[in-house]
C-alpha positions as a Markdown table, in Angstrom:
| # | Residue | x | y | z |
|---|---|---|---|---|
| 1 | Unk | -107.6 | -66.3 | -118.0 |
| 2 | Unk | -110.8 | -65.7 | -119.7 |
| 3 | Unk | -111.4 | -69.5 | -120.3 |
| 4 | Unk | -111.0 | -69.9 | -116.6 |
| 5 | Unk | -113.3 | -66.6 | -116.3 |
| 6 | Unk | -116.1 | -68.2 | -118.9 |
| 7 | Unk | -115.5 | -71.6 | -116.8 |
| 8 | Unk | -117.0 | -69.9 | -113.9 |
| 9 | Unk | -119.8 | -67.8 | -115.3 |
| 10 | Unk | -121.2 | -70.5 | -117.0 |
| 11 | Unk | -120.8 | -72.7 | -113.7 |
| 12 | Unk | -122.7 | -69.6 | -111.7 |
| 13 | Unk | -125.3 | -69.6 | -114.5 |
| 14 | Unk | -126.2 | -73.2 | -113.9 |
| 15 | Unk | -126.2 | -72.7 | -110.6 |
| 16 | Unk | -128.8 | -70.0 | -110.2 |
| 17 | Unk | -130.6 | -71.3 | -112.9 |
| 18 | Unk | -131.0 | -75.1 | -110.8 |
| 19 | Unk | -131.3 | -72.8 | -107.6 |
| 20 | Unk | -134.2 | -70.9 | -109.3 |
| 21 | Unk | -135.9 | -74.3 | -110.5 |
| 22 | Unk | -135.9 | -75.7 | -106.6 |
| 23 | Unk | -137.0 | -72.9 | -105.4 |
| 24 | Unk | -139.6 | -72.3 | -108.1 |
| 25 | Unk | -141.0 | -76.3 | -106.9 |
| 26 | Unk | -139.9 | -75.7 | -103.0 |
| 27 | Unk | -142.0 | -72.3 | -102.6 |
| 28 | Unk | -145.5 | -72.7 | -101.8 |
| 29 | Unk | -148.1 | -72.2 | -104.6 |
| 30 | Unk | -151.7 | -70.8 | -104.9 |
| 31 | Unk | -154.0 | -73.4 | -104.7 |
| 32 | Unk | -154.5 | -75.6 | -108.0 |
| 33 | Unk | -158.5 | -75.6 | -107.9 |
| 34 | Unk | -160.6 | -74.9 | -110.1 |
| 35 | Unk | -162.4 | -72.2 | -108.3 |
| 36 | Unk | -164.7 | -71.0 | -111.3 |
| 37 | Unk | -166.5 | -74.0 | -111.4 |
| 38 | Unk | -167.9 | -73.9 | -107.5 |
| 39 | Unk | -171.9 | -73.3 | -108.0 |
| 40 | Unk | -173.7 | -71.4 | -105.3 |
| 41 | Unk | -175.8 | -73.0 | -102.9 |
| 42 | Unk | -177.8 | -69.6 | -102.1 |
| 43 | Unk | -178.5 | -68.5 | -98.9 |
| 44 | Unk | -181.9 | -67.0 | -96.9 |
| 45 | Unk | -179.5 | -65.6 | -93.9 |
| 46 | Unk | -180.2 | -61.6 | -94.5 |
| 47 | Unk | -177.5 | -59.1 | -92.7 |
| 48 | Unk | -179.9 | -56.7 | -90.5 |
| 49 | Unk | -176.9 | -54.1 | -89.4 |
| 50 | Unk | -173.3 | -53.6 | -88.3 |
| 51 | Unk | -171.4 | -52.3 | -85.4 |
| 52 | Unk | -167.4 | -51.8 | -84.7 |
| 53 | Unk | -167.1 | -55.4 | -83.1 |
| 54 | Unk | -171.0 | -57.0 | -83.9 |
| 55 | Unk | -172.5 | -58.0 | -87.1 |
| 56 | Unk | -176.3 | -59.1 | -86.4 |
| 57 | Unk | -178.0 | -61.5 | -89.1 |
| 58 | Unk | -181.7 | -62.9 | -89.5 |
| 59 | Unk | -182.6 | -66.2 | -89.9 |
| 60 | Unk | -185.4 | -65.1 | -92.5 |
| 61 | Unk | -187.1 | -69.3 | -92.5 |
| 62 | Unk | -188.7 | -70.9 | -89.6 |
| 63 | Unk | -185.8 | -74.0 | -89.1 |
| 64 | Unk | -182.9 | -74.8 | -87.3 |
| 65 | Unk | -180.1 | -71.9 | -88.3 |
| 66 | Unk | -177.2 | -74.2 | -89.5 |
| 67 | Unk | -173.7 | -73.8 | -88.5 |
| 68 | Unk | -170.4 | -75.8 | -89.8 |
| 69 | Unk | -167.2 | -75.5 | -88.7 |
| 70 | Unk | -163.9 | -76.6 | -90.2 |
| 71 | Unk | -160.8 | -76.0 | -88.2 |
| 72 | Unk | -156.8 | -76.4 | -89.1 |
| 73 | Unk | -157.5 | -76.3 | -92.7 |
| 74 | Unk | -153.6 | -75.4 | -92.9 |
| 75 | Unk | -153.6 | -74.8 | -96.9 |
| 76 | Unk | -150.4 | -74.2 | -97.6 |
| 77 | Unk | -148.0 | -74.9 | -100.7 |
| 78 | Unk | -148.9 | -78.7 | -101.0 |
| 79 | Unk | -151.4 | -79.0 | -103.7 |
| 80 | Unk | -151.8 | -82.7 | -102.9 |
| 81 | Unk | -153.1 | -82.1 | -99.3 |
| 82 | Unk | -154.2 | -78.6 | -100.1 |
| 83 | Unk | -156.7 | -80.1 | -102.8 |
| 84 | Unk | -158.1 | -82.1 | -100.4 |
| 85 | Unk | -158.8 | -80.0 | -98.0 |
| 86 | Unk | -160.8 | -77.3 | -100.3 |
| 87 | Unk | -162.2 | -80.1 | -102.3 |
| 88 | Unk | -164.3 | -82.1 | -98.8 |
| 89 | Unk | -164.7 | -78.3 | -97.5 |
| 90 | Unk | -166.4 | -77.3 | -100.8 |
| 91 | Unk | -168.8 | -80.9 | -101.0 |
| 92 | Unk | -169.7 | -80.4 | -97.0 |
| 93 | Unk | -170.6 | -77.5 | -98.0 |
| 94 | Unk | -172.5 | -77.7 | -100.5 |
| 95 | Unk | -174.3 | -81.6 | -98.9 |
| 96 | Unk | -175.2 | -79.7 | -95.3 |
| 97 | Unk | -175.9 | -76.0 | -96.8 |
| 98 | Unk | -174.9 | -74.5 | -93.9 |
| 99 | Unk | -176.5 | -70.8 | -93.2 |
| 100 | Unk | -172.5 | -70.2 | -91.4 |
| 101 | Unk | -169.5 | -71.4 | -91.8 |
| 102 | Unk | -166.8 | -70.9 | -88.9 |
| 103 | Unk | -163.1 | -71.4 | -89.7 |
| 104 | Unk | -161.4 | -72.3 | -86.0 |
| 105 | Unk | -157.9 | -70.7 | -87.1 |
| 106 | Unk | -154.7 | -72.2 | -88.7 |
| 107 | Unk | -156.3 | -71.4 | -92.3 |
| 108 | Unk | -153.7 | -70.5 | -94.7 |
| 109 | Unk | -150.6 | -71.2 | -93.8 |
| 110 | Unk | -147.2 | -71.5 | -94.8 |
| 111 | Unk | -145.0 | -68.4 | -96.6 |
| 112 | Unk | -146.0 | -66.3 | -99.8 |
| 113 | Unk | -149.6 | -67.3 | -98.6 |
| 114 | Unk | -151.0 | -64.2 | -99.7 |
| 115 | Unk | -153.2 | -65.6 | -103.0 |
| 116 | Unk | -154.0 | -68.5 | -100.9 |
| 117 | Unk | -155.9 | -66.2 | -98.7 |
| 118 | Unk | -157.6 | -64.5 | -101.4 |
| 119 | Unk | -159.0 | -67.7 | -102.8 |
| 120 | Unk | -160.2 | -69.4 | -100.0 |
| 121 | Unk | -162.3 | -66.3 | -99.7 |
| 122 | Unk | -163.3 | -66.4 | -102.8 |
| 123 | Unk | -164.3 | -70.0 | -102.3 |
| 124 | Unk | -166.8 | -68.8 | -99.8 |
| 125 | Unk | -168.0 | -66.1 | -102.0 |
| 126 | Unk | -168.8 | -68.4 | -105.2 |
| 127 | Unk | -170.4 | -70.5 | -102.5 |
| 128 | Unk | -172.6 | -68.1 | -101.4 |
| 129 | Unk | -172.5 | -68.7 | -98.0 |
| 130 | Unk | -171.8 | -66.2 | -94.7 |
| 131 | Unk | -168.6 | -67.2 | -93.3 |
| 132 | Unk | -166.7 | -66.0 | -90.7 |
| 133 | Unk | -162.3 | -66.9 | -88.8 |
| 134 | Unk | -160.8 | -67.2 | -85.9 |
| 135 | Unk | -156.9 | -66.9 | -86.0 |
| 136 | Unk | -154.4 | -69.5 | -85.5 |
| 137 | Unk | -151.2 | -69.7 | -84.0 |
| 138 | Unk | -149.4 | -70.3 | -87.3 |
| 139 | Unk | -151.5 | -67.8 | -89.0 |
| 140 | Unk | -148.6 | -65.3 | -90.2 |
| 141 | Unk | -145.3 | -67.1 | -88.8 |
| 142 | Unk | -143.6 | -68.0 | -92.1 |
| 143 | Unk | -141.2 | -65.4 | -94.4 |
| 144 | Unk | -143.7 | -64.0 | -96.9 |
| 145 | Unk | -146.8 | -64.6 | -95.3 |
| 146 | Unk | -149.6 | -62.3 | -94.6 |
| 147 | Unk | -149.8 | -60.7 | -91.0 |
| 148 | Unk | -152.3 | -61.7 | -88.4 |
| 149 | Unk | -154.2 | -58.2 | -89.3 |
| 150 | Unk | -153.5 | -58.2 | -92.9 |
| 151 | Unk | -155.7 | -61.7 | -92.7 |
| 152 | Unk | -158.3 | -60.5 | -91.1 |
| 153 | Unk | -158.3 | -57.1 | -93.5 |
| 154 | Unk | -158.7 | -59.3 | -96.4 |
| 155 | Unk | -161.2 | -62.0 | -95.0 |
| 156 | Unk | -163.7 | -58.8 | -93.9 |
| 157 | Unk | -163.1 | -56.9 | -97.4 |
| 158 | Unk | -165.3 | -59.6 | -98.4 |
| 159 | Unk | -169.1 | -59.3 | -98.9 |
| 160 | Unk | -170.4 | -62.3 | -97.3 |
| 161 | Unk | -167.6 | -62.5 | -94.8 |
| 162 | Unk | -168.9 | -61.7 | -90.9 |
| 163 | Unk | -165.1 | -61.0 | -89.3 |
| 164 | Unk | -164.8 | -57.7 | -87.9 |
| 165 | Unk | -161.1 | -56.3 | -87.2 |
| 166 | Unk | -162.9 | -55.6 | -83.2 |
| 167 | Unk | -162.1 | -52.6 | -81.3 |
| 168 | Unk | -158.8 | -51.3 | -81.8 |
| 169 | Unk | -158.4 | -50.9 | -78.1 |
| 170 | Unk | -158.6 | -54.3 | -77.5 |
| 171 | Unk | -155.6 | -56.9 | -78.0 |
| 172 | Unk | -155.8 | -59.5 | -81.3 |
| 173 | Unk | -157.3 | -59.3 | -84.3 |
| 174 | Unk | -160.9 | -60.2 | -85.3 |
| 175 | Unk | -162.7 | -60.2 | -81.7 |
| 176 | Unk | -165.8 | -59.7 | -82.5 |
| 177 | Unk | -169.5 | -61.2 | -82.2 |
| 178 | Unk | -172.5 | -62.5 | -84.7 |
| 179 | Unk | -175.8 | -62.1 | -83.5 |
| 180 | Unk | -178.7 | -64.5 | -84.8 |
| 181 | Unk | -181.9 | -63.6 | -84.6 |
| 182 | Unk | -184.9 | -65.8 | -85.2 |
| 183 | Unk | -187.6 | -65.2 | -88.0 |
| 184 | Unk | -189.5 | -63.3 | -85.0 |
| 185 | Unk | -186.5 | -61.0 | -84.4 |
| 186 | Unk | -185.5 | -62.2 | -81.1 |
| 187 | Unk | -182.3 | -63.5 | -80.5 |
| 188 | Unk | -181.5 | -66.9 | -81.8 |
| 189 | Unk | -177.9 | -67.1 | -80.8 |
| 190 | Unk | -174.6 | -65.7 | -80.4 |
| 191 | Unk | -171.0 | -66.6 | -81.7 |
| 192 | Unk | -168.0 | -64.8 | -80.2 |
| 193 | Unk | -164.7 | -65.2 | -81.8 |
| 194 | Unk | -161.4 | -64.2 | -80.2 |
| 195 | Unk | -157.9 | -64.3 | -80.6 |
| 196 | Unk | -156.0 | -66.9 | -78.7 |
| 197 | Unk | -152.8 | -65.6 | -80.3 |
| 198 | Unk | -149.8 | -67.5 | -81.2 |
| 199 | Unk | -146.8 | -68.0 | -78.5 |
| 200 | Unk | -146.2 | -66.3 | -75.2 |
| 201 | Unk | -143.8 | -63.4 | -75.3 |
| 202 | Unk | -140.6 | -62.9 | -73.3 |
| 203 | Unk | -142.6 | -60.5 | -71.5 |
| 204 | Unk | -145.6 | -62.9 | -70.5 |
| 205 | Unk | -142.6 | -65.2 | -69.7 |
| 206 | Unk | -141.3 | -63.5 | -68.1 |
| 207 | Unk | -144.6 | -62.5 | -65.8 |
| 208 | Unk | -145.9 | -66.4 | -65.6 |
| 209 | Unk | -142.4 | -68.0 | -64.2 |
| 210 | Unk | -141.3 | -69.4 | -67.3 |
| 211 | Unk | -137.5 | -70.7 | -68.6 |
| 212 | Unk | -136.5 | -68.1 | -71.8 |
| 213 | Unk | -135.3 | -71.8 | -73.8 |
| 214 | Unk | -139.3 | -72.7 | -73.5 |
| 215 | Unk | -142.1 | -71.7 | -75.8 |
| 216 | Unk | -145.7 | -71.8 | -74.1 |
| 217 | Unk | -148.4 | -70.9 | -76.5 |
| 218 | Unk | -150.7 | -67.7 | -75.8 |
| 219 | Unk | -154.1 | -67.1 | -75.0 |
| 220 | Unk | -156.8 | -64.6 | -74.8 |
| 221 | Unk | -155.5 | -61.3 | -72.9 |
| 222 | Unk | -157.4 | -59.7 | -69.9 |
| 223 | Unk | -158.6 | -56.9 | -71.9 |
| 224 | Unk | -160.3 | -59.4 | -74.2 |
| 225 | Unk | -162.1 | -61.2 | -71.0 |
| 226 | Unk | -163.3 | -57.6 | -69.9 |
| 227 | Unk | -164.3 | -57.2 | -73.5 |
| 228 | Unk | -166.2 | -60.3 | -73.5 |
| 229 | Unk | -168.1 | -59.2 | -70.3 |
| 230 | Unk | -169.3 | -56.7 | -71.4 |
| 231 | Unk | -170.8 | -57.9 | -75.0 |
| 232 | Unk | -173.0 | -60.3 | -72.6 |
| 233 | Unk | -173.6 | -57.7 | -70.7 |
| 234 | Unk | -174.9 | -55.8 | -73.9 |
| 235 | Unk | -176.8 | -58.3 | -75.1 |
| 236 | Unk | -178.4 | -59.0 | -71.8 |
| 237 | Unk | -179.7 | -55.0 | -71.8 |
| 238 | Unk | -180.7 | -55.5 | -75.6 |
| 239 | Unk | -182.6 | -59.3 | -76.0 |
| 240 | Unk | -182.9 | -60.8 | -72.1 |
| 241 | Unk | -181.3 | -63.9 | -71.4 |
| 242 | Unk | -179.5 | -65.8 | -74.3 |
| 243 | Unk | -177.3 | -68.6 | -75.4 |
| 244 | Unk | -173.8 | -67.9 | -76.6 |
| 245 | Unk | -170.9 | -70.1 | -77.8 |
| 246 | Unk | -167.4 | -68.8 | -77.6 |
| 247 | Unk | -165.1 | -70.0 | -80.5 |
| 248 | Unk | -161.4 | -69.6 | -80.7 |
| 249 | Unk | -158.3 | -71.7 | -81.7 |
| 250 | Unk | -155.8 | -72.7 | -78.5 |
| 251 | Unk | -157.4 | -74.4 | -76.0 |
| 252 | Unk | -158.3 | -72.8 | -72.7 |
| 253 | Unk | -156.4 | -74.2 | -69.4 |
| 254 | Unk | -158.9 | -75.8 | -68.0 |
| 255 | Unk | -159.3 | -78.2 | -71.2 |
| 256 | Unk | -156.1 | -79.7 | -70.4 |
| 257 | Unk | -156.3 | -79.7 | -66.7 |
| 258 | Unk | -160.1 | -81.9 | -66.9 |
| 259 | Unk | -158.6 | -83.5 | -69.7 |
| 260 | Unk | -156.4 | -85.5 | -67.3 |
| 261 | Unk | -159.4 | -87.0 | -65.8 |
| 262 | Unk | -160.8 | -89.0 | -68.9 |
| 263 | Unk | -164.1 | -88.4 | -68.5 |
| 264 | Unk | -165.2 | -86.9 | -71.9 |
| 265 | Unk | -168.7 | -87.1 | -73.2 |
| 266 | Unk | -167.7 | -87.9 | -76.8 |
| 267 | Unk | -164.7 | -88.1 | -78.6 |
| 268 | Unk | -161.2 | -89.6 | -77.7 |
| 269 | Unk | -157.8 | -88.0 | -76.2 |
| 270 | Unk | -155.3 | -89.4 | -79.4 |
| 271 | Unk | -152.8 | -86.1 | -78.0 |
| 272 | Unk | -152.0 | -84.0 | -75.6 |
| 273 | Unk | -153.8 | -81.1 | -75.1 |
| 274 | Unk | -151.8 | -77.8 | -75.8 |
| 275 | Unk | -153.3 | -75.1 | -74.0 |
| 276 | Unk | -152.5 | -71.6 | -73.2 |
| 277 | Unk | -149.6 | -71.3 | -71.0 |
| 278 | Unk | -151.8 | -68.9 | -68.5 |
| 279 | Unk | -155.0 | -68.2 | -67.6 |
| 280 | Unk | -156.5 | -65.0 | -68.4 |
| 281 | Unk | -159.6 | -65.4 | -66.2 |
| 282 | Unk | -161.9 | -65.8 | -69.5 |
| 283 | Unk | -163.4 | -69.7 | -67.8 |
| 284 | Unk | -164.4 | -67.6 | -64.7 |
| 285 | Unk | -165.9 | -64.8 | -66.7 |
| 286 | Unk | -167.9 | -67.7 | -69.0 |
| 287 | Unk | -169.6 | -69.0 | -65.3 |
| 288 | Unk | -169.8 | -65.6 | -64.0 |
| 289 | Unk | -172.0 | -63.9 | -67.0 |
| 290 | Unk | -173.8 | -67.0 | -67.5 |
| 291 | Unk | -174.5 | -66.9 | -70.6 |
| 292 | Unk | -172.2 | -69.1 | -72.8 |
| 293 | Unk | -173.2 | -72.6 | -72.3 |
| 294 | Unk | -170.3 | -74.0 | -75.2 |
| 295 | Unk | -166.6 | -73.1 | -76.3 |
| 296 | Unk | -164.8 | -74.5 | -79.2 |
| 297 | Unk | -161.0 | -75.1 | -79.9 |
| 298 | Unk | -159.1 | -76.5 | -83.2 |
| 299 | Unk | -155.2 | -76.4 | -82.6 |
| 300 | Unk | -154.9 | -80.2 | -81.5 |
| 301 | Unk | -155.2 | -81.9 | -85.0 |
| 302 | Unk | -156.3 | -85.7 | -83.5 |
| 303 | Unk | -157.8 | -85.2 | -80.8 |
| 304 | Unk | -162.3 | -84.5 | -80.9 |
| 305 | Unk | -163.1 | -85.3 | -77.5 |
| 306 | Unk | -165.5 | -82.4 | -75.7 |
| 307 | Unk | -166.1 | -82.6 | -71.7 |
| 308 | Unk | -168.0 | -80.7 | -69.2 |
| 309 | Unk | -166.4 | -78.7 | -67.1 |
| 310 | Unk | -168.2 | -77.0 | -64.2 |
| 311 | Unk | -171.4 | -77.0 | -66.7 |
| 312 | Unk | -169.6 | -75.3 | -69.6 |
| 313 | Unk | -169.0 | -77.7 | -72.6 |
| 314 | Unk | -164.7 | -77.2 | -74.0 |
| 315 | Unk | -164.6 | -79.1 | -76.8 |
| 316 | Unk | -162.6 | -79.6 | -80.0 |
| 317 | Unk | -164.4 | -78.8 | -83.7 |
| 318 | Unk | -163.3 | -81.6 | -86.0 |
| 319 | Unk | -159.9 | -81.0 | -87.9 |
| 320 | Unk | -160.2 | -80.5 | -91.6 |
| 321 | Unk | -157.4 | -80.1 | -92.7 |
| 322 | Unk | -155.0 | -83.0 | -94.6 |
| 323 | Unk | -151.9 | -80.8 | -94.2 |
| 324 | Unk | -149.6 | -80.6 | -91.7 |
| 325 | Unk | -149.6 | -83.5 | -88.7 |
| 326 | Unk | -153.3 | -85.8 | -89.0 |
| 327 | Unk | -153.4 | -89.1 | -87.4 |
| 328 | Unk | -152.2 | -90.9 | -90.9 |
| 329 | Unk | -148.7 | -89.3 | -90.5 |
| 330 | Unk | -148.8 | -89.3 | -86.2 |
| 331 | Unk | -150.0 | -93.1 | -86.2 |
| 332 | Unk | -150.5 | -94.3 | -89.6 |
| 333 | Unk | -154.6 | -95.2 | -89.2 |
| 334 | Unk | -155.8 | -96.0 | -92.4 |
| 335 | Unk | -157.9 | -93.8 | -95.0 |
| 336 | Unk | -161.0 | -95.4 | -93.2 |
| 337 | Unk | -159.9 | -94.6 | -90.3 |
| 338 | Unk | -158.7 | -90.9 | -90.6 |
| 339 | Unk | -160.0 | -88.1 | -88.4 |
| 340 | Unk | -160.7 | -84.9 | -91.1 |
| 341 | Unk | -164.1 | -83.4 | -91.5 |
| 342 | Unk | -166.1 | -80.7 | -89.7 |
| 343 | Unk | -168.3 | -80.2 | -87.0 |
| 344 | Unk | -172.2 | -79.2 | -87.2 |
| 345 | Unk | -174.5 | -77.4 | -84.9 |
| 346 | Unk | -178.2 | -77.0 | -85.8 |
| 347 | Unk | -179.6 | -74.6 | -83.3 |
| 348 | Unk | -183.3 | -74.6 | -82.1 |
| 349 | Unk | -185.0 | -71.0 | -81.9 |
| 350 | Unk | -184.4 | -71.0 | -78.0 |
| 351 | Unk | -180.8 | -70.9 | -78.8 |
| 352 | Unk | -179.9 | -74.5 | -78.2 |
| 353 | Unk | -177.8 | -77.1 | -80.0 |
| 354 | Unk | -175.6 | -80.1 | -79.8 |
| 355 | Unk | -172.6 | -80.5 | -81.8 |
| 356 | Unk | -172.5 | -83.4 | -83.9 |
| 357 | Unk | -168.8 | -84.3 | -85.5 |
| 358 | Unk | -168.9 | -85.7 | -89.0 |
| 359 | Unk | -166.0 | -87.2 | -90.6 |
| 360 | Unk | -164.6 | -87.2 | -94.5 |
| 361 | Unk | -164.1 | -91.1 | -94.0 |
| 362 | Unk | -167.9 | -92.2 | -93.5 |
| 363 | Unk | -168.1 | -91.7 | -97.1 |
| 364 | Unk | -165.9 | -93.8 | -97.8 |
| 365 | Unk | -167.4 | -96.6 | -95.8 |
C-alpha cells in the first residue's frame, strides 16, 4: 500500500512540476527589451495647464507640431513579435522625433499584462516624448489583465503622458482632449480621444434588434457625442474657429457603409471593415459643430485606406503592431511587402495637415 501510495505522489509531483513548466513558457511575459538603453530624444512641447478632461500644450518653436501614431501595437506574451513591435516604435521614434505620439488602442494585450503596461510607458518616458491612448477593444479581455480603467490609471500616472481618465459622468475611459497651441498662443490644433469600447452588451442588443448568439462591436455612447459637442463648443467661446481631429479605435458606421463604394483617396480595402454595430450620432455631430475636418481608426489590422465622407476624412492610422493577425499570417505577403508602421501628421500653424502613412518595410527596400 504505501509503494502504491509513493507510486502516485511521485506521479502527481511530475505532473505539477511539467504542468508548472508549460505554464511557466505558455503565460505571457514582460517584454524582453532592453529598456535602459533607449536615449532621449528631448522635447520643446511645454505643458501650459490642465483641466478634468483637457490638457493644453505649447508648441514653444516656430515649425510644424509633429504627430505619430502607431495603432494595434497588441504586445502581448510573444517576445518574438513583441520585440518587434517596441523595437520599429522606438527607431520611428527616435528618426521622425515626433512632438506626440498617439497610441489608436489595442496596446497591451493578452493576460498578466500588467508589467507590460508599465514598460511601454516607461518606453515613452526614457524617450522623452508626450504621449498619449486611446483604448481598444481587447484592452482588458483576457484572465489577469489590467481593466480598461486600471490602463488608463497607469498610462496618466505618468509625467509625460497627456491621457486624462475624462469626466466621470461620462461613459469610457480616457475621453478627453489636447489642445496645441502655436508659439503665438493661439490654437494650433486639437486631438480628441474617445472610447469606442469593446463589444455591444445584451442590453445594446437587445435595443439595436440584434440575435443574443451574435457579437457586434461597440462604439462611442450618446453621452460621449453630447460630450464631444460641447468641448467644440468650448473651444469655439475660448480660441474662434479651429481644426480638430477625433481619434479612436473601432471604426465609425459610416466607414464601412462608404467603404462599399471603393472610392478611397489612398490606401487599399485588404478586409472588411468592422464597425460599431450602431450609430451613436457622433458623424452627425462631427458636420454639425464643424469643426473636426479628420477622424482616425486602428482595429482593422490590413486595411490603410482613408475616404471622404460628406467632407469629413475616416481613415485608418497604419497598424504597428507584428502580433496578432498582419497581412503575413492573413495572406502570406512577403517581409517587403508587409503593412506595419505608423502614420504621421505635420500640422501647419493654421491647424492643417495631411496624413502621410509610412511603412517598416521601405527600409528594407
Amino acid at each position: 500500500m504505501k509503494k502504491v501510495l509513493k507510486i502516485i505522489l511521485c506521479v502527481f509531483l511530475v505532473a505539477l512540476i511539467a504542468g508548472g513548466a508549460v505554464l511557466a513558457v505558455k503565460l505571457p511575459h514582460p517584454l524582453n527589451y532592453d529598456i535602459k538603453s533607449i536615449k532621449s530624444i528631448g522635447s520643446t512641447v511645454k505643458v501650459v495647464f490642465q483641466t478634468e478632461d483637457c490638457v493644453t500644450i505649447q508648441n514653444t518653436q516656430d515649425r510644424p507640431f509633429k504627430v505619430i501614431t502607431f495603432t494595434d501595437t497588441h504586445l502581448d506574451g510573444n517576445n518574438k513579435t513583441s520585440i518587434l513591435t517596441v523595437t520599429n516604435l522606438v527607431n520611428n521614434i527616435t528618426k521622425e522625433k515626433p512632438d506626440l505620439v498617439i497610441l489608436g488602442g489595442d496596446n497591451v494585450t493578452s493576460a498578466l499584462n500588467k508589467k507590460r503596461v508599465n514598460q511601454l510607458a516607461q518606453i515613452f518616458e526614457n524617450l522623452g516624448v508626450y504621449w498619449a491612448a486611446v483604448l481598444g477593444n481587447h484592452e482588458g479581455d483576457n484572465f489577469g489583465s489590467v481593466s480598461r480603467r486600471e490602463m488608463i490609471e497607469t498610462f496618466s500616472s505618468y509625467e509625460h503622458c497627456l491621457v486624462l481618465e475624462g469626466p466621470e459622468d461620462i461613459w469610457g475611459d480616457g475621453n478627453c482632449y489636447i489642445n496645441i497651441l502655436n508659439v503665438d498662443g493661439s490654437l494650433c490644433h486639437t486631438f480628441i480621444l474617445m472610447d469606442s469600447g469593446s463589444r455591444m452588451t445584451a442590453e445594446q442588443k437587445a435595443q439595436y434588434g440584434y440575435p443574443e448568439d451574435e457579437r457586434p462591436y461597440d462604439g462611442v455612447k450618446e453621452n460621449q457625442v453630447e460630450w464631444y459637442k460641447s468641448v467644440i463648443t468650448k473651444n469655439k467661446e475660448q480660441y474662434g474657429d479651429f481644426e480638430s481631429t477625433v481619434i479612436l479605435h473601432i471604426p465609425l458606421p459610416q466607414m464601412e457603409t462608404e467603404a462599399e463604394k471603393g472610392e478611397f483617396l489612398t490606401g487599399d480595402k485588404r478586409e472588411g471593415v468592422c464597425a460599431s454595430g450602431f450609430d451613436s450620432g457622433l458623424f452627425d455631430a462631427i458636420k454639425e459643430m464643424g469643426s473636426t475636418t479628420k477622424v482616425f481608426f486602428g482595429h482593422d489590422h490590413v486595411n490603410d485606406f482613408a475616404l471622404m465622407c460628406d467632407g469629413i476624412m475616416l481613415s485608418y492610422m497604419q497598424a504597428s503592431g507584428y502580433g496578432s493577425y498582419t497581412a503575413a499570417s492573413k495572406f502570406g505577403y512577403e517581409e517587403k511587402d508587409w503593412l506595419q508602421g505608423y502614420t504621421l501628421f505635420e500640422i501647419s500653424s493654421d491647424g492643417s495637415y495631411e496624413p502621410v502613412h509610412h511603412r517598416n518595410s521601405e527600409n528594407m527596400q
